[in-house]
MIPA-992028 format. One record per residue (C-alpha): x, y, z; residue in one letter. Coordinates in steps of 0.001 Angstrom, whole numbers. Layout:
N
<nuke xx="X" yy="Y" zz="Z" rest="a"/>
...
//
This chain:
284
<nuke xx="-22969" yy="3485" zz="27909" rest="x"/>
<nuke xx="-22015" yy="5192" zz="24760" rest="x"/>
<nuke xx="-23058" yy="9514" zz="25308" rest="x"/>
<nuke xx="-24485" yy="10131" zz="22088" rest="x"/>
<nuke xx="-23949" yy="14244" zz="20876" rest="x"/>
<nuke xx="-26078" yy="15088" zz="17808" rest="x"/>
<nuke xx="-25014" yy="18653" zz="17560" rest="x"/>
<nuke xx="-21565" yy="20419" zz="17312" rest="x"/>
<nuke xx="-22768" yy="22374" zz="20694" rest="x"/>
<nuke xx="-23338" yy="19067" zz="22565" rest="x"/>
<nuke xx="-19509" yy="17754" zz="21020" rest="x"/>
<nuke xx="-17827" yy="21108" zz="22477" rest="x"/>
<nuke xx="-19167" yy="20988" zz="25671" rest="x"/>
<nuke xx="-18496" yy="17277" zz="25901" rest="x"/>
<nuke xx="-14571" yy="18638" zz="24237" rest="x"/>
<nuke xx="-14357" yy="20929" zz="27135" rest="x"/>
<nuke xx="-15585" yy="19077" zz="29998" rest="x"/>
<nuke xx="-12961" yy="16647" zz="28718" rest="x"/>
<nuke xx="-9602" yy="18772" zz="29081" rest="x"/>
<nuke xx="-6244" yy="17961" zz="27666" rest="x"/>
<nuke xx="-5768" yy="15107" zz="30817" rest="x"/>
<nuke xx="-6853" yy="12344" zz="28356" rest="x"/>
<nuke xx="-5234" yy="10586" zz="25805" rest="x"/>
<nuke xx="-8579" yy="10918" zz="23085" rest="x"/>
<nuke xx="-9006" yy="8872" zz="20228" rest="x"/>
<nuke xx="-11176" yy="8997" zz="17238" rest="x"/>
<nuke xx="-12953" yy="7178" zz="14682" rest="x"/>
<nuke xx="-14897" yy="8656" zz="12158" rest="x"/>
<nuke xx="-17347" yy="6786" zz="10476" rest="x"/>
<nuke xx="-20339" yy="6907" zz="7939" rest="x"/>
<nuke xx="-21898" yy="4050" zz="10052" rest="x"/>
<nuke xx="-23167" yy="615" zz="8578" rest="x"/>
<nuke xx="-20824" yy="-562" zz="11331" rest="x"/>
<nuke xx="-18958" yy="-3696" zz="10527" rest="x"/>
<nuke xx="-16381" yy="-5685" zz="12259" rest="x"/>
<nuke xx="-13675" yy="-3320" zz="10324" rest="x"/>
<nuke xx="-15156" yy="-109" zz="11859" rest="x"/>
<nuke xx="-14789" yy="-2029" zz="15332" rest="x"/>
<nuke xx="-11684" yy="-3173" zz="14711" rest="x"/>
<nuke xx="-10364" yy="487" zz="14380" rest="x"/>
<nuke xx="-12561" yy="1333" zz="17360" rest="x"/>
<nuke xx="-10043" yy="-1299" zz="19342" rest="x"/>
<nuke xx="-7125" yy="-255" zz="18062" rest="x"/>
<nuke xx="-8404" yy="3353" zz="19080" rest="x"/>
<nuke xx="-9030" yy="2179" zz="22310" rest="x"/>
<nuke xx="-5263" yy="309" zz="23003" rest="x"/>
<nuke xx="-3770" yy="3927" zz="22026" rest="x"/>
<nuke xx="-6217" yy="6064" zz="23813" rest="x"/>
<nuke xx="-7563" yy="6815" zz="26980" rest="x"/>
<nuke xx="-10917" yy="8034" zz="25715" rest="x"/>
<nuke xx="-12647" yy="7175" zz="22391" rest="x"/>
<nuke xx="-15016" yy="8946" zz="20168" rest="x"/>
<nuke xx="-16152" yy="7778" zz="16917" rest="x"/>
<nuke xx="-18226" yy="10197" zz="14103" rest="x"/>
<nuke xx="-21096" yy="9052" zz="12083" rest="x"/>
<nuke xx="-22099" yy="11369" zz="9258" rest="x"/>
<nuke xx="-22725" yy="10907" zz="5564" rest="x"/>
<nuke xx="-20988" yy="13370" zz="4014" rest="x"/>
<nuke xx="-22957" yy="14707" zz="1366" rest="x"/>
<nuke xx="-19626" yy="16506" zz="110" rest="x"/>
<nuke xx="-17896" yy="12932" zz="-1163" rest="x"/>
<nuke xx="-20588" yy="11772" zz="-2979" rest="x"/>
<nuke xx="-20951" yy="12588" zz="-6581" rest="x"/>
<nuke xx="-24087" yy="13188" zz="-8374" rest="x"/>
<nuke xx="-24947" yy="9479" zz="-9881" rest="x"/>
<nuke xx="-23589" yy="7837" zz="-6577" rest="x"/>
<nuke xx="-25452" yy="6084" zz="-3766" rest="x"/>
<nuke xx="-26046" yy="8777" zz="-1637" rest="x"/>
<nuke xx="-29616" yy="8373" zz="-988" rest="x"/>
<nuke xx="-29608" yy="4751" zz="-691" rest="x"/>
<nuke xx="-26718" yy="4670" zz="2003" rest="x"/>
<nuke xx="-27176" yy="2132" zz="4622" rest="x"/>
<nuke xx="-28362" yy="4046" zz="8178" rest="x"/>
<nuke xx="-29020" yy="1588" zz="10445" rest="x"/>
<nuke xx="-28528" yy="3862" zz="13495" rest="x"/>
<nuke xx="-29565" yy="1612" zz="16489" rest="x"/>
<nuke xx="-27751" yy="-1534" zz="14937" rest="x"/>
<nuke xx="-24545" yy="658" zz="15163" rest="x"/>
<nuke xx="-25007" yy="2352" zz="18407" rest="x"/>
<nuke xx="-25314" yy="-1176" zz="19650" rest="x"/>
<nuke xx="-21763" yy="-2070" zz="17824" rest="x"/>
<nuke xx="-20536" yy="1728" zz="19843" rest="x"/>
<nuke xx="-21734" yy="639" zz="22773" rest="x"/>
<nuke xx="-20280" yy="-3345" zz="22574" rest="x"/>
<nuke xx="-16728" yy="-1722" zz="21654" rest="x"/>
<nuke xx="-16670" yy="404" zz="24538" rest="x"/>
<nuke xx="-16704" yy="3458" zz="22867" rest="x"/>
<nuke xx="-17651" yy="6455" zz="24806" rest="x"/>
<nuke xx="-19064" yy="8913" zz="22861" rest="x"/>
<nuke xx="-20433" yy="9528" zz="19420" rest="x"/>
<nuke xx="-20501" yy="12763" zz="17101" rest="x"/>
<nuke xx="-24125" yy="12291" zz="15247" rest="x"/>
<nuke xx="-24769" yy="15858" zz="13593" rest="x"/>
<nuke xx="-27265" yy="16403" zz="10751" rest="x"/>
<nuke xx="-26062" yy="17301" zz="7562" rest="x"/>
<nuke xx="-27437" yy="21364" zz="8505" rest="x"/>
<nuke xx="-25608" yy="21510" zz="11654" rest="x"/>
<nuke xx="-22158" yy="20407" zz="9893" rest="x"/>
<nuke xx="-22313" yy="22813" zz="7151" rest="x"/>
<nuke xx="-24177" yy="25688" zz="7453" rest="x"/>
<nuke xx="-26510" yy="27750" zz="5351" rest="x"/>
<nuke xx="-24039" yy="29208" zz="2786" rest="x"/>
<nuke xx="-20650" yy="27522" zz="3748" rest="x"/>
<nuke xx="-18291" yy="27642" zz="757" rest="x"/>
<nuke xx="-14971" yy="26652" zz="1775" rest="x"/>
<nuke xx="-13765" yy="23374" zz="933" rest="x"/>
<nuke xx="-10597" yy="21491" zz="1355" rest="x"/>
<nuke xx="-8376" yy="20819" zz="-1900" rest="x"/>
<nuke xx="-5265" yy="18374" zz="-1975" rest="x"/>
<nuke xx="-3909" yy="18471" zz="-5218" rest="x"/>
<nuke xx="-1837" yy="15564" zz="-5521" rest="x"/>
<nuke xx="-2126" yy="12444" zz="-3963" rest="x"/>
<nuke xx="-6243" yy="12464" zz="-4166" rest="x"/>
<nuke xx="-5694" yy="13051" zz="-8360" rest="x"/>
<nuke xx="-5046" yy="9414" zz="-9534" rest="x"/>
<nuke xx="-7130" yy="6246" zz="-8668" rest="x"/>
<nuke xx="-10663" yy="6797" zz="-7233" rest="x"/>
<nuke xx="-9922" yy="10628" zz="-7657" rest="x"/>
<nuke xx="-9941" yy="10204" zz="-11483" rest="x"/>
<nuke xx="-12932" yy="8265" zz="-11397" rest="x"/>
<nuke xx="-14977" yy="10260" zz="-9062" rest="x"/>
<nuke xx="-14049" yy="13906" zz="-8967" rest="x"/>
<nuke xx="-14455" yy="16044" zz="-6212" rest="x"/>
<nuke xx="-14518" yy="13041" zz="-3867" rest="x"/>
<nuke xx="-11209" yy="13527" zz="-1884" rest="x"/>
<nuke xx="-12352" yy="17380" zz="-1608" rest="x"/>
<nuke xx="-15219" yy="16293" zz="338" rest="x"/>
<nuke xx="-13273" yy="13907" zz="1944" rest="x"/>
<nuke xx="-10838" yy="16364" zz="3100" rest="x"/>
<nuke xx="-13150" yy="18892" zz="3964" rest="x"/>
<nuke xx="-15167" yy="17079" zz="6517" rest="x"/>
<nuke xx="-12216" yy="15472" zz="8105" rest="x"/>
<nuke xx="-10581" yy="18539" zz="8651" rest="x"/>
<nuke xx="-13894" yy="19939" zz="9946" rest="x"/>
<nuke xx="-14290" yy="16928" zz="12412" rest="x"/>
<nuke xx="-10807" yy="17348" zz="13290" rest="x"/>
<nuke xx="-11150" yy="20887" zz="14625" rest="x"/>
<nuke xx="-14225" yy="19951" zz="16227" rest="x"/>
<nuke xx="-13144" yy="16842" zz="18031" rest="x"/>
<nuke xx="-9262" yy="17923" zz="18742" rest="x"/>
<nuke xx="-8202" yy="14100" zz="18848" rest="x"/>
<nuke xx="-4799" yy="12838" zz="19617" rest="x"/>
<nuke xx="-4784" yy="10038" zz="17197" rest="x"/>
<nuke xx="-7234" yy="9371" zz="14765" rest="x"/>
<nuke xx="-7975" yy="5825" zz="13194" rest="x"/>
<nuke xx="-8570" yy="5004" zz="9286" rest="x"/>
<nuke xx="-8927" yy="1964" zz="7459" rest="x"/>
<nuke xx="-6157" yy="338" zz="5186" rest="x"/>
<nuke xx="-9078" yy="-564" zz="2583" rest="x"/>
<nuke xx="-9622" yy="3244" zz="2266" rest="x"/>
<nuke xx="-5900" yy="3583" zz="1441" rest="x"/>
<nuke xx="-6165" yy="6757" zz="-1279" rest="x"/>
<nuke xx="-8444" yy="8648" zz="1386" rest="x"/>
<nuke xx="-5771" yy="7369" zz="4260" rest="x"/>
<nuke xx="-2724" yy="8950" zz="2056" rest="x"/>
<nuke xx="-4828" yy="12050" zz="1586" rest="x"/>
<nuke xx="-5533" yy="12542" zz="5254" rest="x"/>
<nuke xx="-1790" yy="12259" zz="6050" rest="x"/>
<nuke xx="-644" yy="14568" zz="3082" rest="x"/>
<nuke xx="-3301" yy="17010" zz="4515" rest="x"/>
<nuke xx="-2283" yy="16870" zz="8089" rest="x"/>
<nuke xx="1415" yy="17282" zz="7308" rest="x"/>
<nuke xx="979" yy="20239" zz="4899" rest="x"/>
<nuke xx="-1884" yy="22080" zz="7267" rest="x"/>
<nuke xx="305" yy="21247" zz="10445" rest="x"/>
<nuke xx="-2640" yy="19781" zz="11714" rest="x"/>
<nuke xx="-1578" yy="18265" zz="15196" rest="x"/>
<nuke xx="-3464" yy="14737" zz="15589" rest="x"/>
<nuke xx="-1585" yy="11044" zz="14508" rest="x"/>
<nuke xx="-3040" yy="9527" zz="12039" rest="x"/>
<nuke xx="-2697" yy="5583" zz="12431" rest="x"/>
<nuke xx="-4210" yy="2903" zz="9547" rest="x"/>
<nuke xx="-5938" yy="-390" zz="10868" rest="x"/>
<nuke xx="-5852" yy="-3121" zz="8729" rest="x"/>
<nuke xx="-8166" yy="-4369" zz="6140" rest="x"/>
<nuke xx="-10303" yy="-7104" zz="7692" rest="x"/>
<nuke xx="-11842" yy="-9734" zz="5258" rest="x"/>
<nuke xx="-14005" yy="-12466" zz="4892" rest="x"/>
<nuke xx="-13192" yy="-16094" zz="4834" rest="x"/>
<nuke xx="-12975" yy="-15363" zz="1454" rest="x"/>
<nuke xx="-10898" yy="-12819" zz="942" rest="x"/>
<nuke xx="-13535" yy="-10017" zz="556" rest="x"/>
<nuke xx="-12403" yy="-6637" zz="2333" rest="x"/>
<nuke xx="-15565" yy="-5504" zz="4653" rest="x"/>
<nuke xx="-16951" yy="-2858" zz="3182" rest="x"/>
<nuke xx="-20600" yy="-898" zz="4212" rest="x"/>
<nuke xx="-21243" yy="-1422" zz="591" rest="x"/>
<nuke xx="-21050" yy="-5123" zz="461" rest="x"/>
<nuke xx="-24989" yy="-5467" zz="1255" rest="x"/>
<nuke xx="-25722" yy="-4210" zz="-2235" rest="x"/>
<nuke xx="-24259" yy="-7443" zz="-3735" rest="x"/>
<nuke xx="-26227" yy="-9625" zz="-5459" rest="x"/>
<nuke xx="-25663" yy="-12880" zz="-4582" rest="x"/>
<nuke xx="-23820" yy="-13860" zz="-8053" rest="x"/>
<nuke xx="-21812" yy="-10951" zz="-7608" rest="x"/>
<nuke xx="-20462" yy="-11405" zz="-4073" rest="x"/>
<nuke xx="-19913" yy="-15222" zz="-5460" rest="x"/>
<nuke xx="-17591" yy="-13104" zz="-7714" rest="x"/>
<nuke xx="-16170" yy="-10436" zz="-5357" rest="x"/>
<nuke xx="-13371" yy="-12254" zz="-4016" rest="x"/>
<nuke xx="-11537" yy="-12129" zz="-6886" rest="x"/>
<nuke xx="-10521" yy="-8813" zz="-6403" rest="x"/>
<nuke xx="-8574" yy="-10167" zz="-3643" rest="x"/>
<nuke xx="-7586" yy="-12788" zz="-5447" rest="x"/>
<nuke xx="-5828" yy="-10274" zz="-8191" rest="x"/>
<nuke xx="-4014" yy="-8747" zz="-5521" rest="x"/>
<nuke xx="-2077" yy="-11826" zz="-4014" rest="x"/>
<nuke xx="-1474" yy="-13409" zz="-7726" rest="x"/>
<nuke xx="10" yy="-9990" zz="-7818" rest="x"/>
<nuke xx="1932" yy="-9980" zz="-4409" rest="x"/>
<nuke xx="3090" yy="-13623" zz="-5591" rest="x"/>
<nuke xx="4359" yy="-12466" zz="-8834" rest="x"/>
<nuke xx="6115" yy="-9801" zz="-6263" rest="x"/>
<nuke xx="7801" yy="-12656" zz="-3880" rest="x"/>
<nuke xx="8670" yy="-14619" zz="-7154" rest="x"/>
<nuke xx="10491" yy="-11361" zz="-8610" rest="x"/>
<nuke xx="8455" yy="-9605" zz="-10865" rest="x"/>
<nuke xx="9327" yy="-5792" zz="-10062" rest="x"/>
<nuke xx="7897" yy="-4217" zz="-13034" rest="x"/>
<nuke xx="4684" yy="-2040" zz="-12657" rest="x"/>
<nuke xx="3200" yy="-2705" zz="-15668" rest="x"/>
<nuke xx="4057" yy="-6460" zz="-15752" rest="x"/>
<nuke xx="2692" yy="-6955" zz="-12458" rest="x"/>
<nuke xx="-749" yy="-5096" zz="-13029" rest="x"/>
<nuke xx="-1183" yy="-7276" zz="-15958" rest="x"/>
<nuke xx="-1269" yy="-10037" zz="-14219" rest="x"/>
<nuke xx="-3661" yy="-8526" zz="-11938" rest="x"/>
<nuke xx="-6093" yy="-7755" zz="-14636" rest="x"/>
<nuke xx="-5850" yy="-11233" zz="-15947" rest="x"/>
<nuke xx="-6740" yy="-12623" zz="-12801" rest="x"/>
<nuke xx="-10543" yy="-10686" zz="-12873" rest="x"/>
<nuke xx="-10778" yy="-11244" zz="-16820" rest="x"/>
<nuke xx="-12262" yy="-14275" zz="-16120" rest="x"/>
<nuke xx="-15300" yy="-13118" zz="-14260" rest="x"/>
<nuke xx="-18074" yy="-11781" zz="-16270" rest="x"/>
<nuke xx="-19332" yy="-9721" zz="-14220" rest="x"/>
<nuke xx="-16828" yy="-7749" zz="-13015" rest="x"/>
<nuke xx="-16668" yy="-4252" zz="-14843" rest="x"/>
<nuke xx="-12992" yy="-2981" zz="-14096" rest="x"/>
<nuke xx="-12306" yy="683" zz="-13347" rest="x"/>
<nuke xx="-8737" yy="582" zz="-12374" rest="x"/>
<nuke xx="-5735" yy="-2182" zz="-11968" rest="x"/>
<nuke xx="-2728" yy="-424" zz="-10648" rest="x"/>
<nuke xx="1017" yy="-480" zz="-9188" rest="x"/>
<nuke xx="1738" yy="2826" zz="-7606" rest="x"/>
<nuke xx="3797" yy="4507" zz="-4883" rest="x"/>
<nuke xx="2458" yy="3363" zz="-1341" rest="x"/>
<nuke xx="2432" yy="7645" zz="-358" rest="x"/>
<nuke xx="2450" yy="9788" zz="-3389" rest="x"/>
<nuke xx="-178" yy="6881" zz="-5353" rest="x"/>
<nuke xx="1784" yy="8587" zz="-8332" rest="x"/>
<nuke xx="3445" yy="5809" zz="-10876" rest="x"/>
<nuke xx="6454" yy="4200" zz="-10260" rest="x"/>
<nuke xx="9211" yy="2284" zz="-12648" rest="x"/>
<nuke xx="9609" yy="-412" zz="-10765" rest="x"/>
<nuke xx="8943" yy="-1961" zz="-7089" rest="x"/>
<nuke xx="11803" yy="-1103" zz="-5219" rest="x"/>
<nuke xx="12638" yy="-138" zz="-1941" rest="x"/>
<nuke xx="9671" yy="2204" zz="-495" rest="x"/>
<nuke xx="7656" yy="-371" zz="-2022" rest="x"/>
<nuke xx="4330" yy="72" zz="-3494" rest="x"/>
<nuke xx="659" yy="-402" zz="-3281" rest="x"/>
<nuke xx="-1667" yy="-2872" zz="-5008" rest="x"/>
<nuke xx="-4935" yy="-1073" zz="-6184" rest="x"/>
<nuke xx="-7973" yy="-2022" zz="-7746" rest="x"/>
<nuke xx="-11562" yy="-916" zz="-8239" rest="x"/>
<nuke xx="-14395" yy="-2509" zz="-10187" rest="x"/>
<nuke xx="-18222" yy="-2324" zz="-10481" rest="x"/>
<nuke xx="-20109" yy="-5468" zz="-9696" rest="x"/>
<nuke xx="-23736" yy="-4503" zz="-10875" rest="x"/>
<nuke xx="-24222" yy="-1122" zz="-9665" rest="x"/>
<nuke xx="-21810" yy="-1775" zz="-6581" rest="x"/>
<nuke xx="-18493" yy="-607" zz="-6836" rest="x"/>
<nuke xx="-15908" yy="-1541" zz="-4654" rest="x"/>
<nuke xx="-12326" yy="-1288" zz="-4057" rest="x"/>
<nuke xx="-9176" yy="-3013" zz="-2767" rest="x"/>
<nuke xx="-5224" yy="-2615" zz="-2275" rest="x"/>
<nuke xx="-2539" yy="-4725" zz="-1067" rest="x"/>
<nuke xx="727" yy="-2531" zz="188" rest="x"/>
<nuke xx="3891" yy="-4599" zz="-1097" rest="x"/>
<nuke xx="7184" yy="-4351" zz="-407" rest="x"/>
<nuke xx="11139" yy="-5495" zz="806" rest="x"/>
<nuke xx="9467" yy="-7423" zz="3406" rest="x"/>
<nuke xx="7370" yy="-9632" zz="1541" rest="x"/>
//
């Protein structure tokens, strides 16, 4: 049975009852629960000896013509999805018990969370940030799980942790897809069903990329090109971004060498937008 704490007094008590005996993990969530949440919850669980996950939308991340409102919240489907995993607890505060009447300190990284989906939606990562490191401080994990899809907020996390000496691992799960090719995403239920016929290209662009990659293409530009090519056949897909960038800084790059890089894109289909990367690299 999954101990459900709506309130930052119910998470400290459970904190303190705890101790330091246990190995705890932690998942924070928005919630739409889908088998990529629960595969983090797994992972969680193989590096842990306790597991919490978070569910909050964080008002903070969301700017003000974005889908805030119309977030999926299907509580009881995901407690059920807690409780199959074997989590043990879940964080589920209001939006007035995380930030309080007045709060006005916020959490700015000023590099990595600039290019990509931070020049597209600004002020994201800052929300991002700020609730992490709230949840963080709350929670006091030993290892907290993110998803590979979310790889600009993953690389933010880490840059924030290092530079705030915050002491919790951060470990990235990987993306898990469709049959398809489509990364899960909580968003995917807004697709209309000629635009998730056209979603998987979007994968699609990222392993004619990673091809071009195995085959010897090392140039940045050369290789987004192709990548951009590959979704210029769909109609309906409105691109935002096609980029080659460093896998940690996200900043550009001259060419793919050794540190590799990452594979990002990000298009609206409709009024959904979604996103996807592919890391690349010596290995491939």
């Amino acid at each position: 049975m999954t101990i459900i704490l709506r309130d930052k007094a119910a998470l400290k008590a459970w904190r303190k009852a705890l101790g330091t005996g246990a190995r705890l993990g932690f998942v924070p969530t928005m919630g739409a629960l889908h088998a990529g949440h629960v595969s983090l919850m797994e992972l969680a669980r193989e590096r842990a000896d306790v597991v919490i996950a978070s569910i909050f939308v964080n008002p903070l991340q969301f700017g003000p013509n974005e889908d805030l409102s119309r977030y999926p919240r299907p509580i009881e489907a995901d407690i059920e999805k807690l409780e199959a995993a074997g989590v043990d607890a879940l964080f589920l505060p209001s939006v007035e018990d995380m930030y309080p009447p007045g709060a006005s300190t916020f959490v700015d990284e000023a590099m990595v969370s600039l290019p990509l989906c931070g020049a597209e939606r600004p002020g994201h990562f800052r929300g991002v940030a700020t609730v992490v490191l709230k949840l963080f401080n709350l929670v006091q994990p030993d290892v907290a799980l993110f998803g590979q899809k979310d790889a600009q907020q993953c690389a933010v996390i880490e840059r924030m942790v290092r530079d705030l000496d915050v002491p919790v691992e951060i470990v990235r799960g990987p993306i898990v897809r469709e049959a398809d090719g489509l990364a899960l995403s909580s968003r995917n239920v807004y697709l209309s069903p000629e635009d998730r016929a056209a979603a998987p290209f979007l994968y699609e662009s990222l392993a004619a990329v990673a091809d071009a990659y195995r085959a010897g293409e090392t140039d940045p530009e050369k290789l987004a090109s192709i990548g951009r090519s590959v979704l210029a056949g769909s109609e309906r897909i409105a691109l935002q971004y096609w980029e080659v960038r460093d896998p940690q800084s996200l900043g550009a790059i001259a060419k793919v060498g050794a540190r590799g890089a990452l594979l990002a894109v990000a298009a609206h289909l409709g009024t959904t937008r979604l996103i996807d990367n592919l890391p690349i690299g010596p290995e491939d």
